[in-house]
Structure formats: structure tokens, C-alpha cells
VOGU-3710 file (C-alpha; in Angstrom, 3 decimals, decimal comma):
1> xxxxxxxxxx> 0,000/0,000/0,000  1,205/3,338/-0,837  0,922/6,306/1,057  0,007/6,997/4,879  0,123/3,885/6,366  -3,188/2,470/7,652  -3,692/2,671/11,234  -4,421/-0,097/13,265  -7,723/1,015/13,868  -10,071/3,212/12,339
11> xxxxxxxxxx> -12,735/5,829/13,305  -16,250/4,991/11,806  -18,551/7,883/11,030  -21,576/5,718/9,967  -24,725/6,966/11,414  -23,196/10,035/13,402  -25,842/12,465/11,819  -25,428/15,949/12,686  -23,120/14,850/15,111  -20,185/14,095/12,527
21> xxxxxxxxxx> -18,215/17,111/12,840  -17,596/17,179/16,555  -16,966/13,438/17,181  -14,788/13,042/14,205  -13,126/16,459/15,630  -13,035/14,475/18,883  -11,830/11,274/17,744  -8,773/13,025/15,860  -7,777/15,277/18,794  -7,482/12,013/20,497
31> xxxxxxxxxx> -5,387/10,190/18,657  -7,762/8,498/15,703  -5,630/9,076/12,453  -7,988/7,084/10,341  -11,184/8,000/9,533  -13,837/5,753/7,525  -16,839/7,586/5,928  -18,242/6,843/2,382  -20,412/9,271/-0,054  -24,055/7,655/1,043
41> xxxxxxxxxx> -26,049/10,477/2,755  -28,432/7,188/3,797  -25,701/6,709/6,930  -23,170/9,349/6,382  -22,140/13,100/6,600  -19,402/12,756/4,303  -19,386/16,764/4,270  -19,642/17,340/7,799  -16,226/15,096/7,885  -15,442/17,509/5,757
51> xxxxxxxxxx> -16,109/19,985/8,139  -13,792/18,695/10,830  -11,199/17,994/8,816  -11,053/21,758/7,519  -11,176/22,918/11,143  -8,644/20,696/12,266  -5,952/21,288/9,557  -7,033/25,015/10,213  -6,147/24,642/14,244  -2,678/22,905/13,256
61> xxxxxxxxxx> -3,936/19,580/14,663  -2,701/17,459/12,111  -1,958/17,695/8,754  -3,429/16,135/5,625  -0,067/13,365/5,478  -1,260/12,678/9,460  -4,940/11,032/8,565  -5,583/7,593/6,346  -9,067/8,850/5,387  -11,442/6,635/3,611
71> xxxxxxxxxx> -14,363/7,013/1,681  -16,712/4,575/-0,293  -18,642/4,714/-3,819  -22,262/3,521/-2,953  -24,379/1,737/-5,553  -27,907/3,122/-6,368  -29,399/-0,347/-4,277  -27,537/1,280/-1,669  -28,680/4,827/-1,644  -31,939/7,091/-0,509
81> xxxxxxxxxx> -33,476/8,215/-3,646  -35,397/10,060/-1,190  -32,640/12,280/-0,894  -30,137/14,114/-2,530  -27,669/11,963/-4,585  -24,566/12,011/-4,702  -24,488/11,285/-8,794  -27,154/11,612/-11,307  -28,330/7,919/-11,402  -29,676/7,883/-15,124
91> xxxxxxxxxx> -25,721/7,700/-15,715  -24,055/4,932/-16,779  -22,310/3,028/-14,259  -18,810/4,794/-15,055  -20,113/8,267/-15,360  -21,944/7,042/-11,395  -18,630/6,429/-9,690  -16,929/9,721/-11,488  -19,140/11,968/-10,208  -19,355/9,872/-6,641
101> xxxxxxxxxx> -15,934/10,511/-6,613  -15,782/13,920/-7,534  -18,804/14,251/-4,902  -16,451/13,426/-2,337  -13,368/14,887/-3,011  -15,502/18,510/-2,688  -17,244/17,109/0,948  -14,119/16,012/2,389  -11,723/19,076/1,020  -8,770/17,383/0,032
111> xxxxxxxxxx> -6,491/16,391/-3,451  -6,529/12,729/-3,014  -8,024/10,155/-0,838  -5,855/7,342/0,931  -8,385/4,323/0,395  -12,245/4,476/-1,799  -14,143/1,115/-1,623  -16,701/-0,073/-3,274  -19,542/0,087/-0,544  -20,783/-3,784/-1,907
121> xxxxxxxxxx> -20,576/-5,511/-4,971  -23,172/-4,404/-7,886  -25,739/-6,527/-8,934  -23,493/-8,652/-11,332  -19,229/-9,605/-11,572  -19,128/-7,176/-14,475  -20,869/-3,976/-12,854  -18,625/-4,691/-10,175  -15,405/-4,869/-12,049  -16,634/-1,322/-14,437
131> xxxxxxxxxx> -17,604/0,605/-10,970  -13,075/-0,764/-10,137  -11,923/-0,125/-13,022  -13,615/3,378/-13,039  -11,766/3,967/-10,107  -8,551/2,560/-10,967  -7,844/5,360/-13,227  -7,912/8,008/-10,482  -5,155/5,894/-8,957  -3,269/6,267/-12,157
141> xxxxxxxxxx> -3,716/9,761/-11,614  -2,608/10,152/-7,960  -6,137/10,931/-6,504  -6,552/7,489/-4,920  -3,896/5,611/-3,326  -5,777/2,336/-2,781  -8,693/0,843/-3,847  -11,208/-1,920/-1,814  -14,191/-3,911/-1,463  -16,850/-3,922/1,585
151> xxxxxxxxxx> -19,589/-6,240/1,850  -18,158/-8,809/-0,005  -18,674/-12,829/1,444  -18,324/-14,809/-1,178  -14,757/-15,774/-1,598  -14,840/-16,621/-5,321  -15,843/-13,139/-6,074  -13,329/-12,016/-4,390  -10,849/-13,817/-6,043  -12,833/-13,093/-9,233
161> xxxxxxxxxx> -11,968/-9,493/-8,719  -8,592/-9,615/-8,049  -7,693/-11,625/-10,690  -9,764/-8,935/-13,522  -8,828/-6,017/-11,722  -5,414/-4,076/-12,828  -4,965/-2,510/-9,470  -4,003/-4,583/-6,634  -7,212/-4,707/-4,369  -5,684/-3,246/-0,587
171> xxxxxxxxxx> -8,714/-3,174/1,468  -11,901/-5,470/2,432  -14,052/-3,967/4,523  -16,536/-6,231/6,145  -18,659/-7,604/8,742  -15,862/-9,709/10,984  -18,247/-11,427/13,730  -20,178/-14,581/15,224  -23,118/-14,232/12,854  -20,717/-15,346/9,800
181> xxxxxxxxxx> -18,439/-17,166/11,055  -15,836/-14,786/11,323  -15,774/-14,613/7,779  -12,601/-16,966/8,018  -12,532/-18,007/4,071  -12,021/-13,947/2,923  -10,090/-13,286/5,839  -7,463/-16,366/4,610  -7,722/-14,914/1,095  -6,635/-11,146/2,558
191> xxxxxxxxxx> -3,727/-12,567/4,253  -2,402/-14,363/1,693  -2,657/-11,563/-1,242  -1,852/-9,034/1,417  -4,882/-6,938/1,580  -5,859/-5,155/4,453  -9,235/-6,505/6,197  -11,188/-4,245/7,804  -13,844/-4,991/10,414  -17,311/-3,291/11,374
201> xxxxxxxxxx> -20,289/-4,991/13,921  -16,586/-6,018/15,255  -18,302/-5,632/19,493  -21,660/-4,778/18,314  -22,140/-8,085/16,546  -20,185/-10,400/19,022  -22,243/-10,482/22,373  -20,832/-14,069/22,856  -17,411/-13,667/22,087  -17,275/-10,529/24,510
211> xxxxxxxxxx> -18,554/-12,846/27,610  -16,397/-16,143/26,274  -14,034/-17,315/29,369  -10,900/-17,329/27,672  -11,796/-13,543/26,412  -12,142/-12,929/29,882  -9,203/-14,307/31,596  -7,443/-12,364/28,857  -8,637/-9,211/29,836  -8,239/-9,217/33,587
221> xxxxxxxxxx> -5,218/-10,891/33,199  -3,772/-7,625/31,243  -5,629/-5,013/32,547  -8,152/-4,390/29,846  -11,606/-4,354/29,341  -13,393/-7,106/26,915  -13,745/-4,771/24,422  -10,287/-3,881/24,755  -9,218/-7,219/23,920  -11,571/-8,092/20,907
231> xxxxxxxxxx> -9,470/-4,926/19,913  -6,562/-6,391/20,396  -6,752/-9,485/19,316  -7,996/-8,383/16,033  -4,557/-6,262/15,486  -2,787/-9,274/16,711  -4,768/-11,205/13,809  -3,890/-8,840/10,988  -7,560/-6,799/11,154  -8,630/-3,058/11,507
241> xxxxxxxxxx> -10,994/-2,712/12,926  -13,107/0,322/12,840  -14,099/1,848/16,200  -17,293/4,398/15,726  -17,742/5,787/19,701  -19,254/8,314/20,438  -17,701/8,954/24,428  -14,399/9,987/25,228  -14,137/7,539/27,186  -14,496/4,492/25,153
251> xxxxxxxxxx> -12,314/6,596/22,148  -9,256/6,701/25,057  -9,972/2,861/25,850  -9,851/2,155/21,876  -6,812/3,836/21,678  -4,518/2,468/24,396  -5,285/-0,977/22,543  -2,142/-0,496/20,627  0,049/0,032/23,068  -1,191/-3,007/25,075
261> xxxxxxxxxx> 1,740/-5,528/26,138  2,350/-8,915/26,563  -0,286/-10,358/24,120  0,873/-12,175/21,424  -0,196/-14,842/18,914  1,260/-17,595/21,063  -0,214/-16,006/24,119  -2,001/-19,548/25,308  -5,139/-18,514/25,988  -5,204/-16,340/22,461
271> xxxxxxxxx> -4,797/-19,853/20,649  -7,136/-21,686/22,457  -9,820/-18,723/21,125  -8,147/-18,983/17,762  -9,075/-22,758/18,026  -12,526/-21,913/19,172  -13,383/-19,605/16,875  -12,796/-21,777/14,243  -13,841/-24,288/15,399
//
């Protein structure tokens, strides 16, 4: 991957509302240097990211080269036709992800964009591969440094993509909990291509995991909370996950993840939930 390097976790904006601006203002103050927001009024404020990033490159905060941000290009299945789109949907599919693109570029303020993903695969493999390849040529042009895939399950379309795609694929985004399995099979496929996986619903969507007893002893055993460690084991595991708190608090907790000590991969009771969770 070119560019900043990705953090190790991410700040989601998804469903923040009116509210963008100040926790993504928050977040960054704190420590966040990657943001995740995609051009989908439906769930996002893609400008009012837009607005904290203006105000904090304006207070000296950080700089552009200081934040991994990341934005998506949402099909029309995807969007609120209710609302204001982001492209004029009587376009062709190419002319759709252009103007997305464009669309978000103005919103967010800046020259080029660290990471845009494709929100979900289109309705067929070759929609799918036009909306990449439309965006492939903005990397050619130094607008996007890498390019991804959310929402995507199936491991022979992902493998479909990579192998029509001219761009290397650097980031899946997707669910990463109990409900799919942990969503092993594109996991194995990220690590092995090295792609970046990205997880979201990672402590919302994993009540069980949260309360498991080796989870547990984990956490009291190095002083952090079980949310803490889901954190941690996912960095330990090769995921980012993507943190979207809206409490100081909880930001702080995400935070100190990284610097956590004395877990590793061979930590016993991190294998035996290795073992479990794939089991």
C-alpha cells in the first residue's frame, strides 16, 4: 500500500448524523488518524467530515499526510433516492462512480483520498469490475492511493476481482463477527494476497465472544476491558478494525489498545480462542 500507512484502527462515522463534525473532531484530537466515511447520505455526513477535517488542519492539529481517510462509492441499491444523490443515477455506471468521486473529493476538502471502496458488490461480476476499473484510473492519476471492497462474502468473487482487476485490491471492509463465522474463508484470502481486512459490527455483533471465558481471563489478566481485547486481538490477527464511539471515554480505551503488552499470537489462551473460533 502506498501512502500513509493504515492505522491499526479506524474511526467509523456511519450513522453520526449531525453529530459528525464534533466526534470526528473528537476522535482526531485524540489520537484516531484514520477516519472511515463513504459518499451515502443514507448513513453518512461525508461533508460534515469535511467539516472537521477543515477545522482541524485550520487549528494545526494534524496535517493532511497525518490522517488515512477513507471514503466509499455507494451503488444506487444502496442509496436514498429520497434524498439528494450524490451522482445523477440515469448515468451509466462509469459516469456514477466519477461523479461519486468527484462528490467526495468537494465534501471532504482534500487532493486525493488514501483508500475508496466499493460500498458492496453491484448486482453482477461485471458492474462490479466497471464501478473498479472506473476507479482505478484516479489511482493512475494520484487521486486514490488504494482501492477496496466492503460487503463482499463470497470468496470466489473475491478472487474473481482480483484476478480482472489491474490494481491490486488493498482493502476489504466487512462484517468480521459470530453471525458469519468470522468470515474466516475472505479473511485467509486477505492474508495471503496481502490486503488489508477491515472490520465493522466487530463488538456490536459479538455479544458471545465478549462474555467467552478465555476472552475474559485475557482481559483481567492484562488489565483491559473485553472490548479492549476483541481490539486487540484483532490487530494481533492482521484486522482493523473500525471503532465508531461516540464517548471519550471508550475513544481513550480504543486507543490504548495499541500500546497493550504482553499479548501475542502464542499467548495460550489467544490460541485456544483462535481454536474456538474456528472451530
Amino acid at each position: 500500500m502506498t501512502g500513509m500507512t493504515m492505522p491499526k484502527i479506524m474511526y467509523g462515522t456511519a450513522w453520526k448524523k449531525e453529530r459528525t463534525t464534533e466526534l470526528v473532531t473528537q476522535a482526531v484530537k485524540a489520537g484516531f488518524r484514520g477516519i472511515d466515511t463513504a459518499c451515502q447520505p443514507k448513513h453518512y455526513r461525508e461533508d460534515l467530515v469535511g467539516q472537521a477535517l477543515k477545522g482541524l488542519f485550520n487549528e494545526g492539529i494534524v496535517s493532511r499526510e497525518d490522517l488515512f481517510i477513507q471514503t466509499k462509492f455507494t451503488s444506487i441499491d444502496g442509496q436514498d433516492k429520497n434524498q439528494p444523490l450524490p451522482y445523477d443515477p440515469k448515468l451509466s455506471i462509469n459516469e456514477q462512480v466519477k461523479q461519486s468521486f468527484e462528490t467526495s473529493l468537494k465534501n471532504l476538502g482534500v487532493e486525493y483520498i488514501d483508500s475508496v471502496v466499493l460500498h458492496s458488490p453491484l448486482k453482477t461480476k461485471e458492474q462490479t469490475l466497471i464501478a473498479y476499473k472506473t476507479l482505478e484510473k484516479f489511482v493512475e492519476e494520484g487521486k486514490i492511493n488504494n482501492l477496496g471492497i466492503s460487503n463482499i462474502y463470497d470468496p470466489n468473487l473475491l478472487l474473481w476481482l482480483m484476478e480482472n482487476s489491474n490494481v491490486n485490491i488493498g482493502v476489504v471492509q466487512n462484517r468480521w463477527y459470530e453471525g458469519n463465522g468470522w468470515d474466516w474463508g475472505v479473511w485467509e484470502i486477505c492474508q495471503k494476497h496481502n490486503i488489508r481486512y477491515q472490520s465493522f459490527w466487530t463488538l456490536t455483533g459479538s455479544p458471545t465472544l465478549l462474555q467467552h471465558p478465555h476472552l475474559i481471563d485475557l482481559a483481567s489478566k492484562y488489565g483491559l476491558t473485553p472490548e479492549q481485547t476483541v481490539y486487540k486481538l484483532c490487530q494481533l490477527w492482521d484486522i482493523t478494525p473500525l471503532c465508531g464511539s461516540t464517548t471519550l471515554s471508550h475513544i481513550n480505551e480504543a486507543l490504548a489498545v495499541e500500546s497493550a503488552t504482553g499479548l501475542t499470537k502464542d499467548t495460550p489462551e489467544v490460541k485456544q480462542l483462535w481454536d474456538a473460533m474456528h472451530g
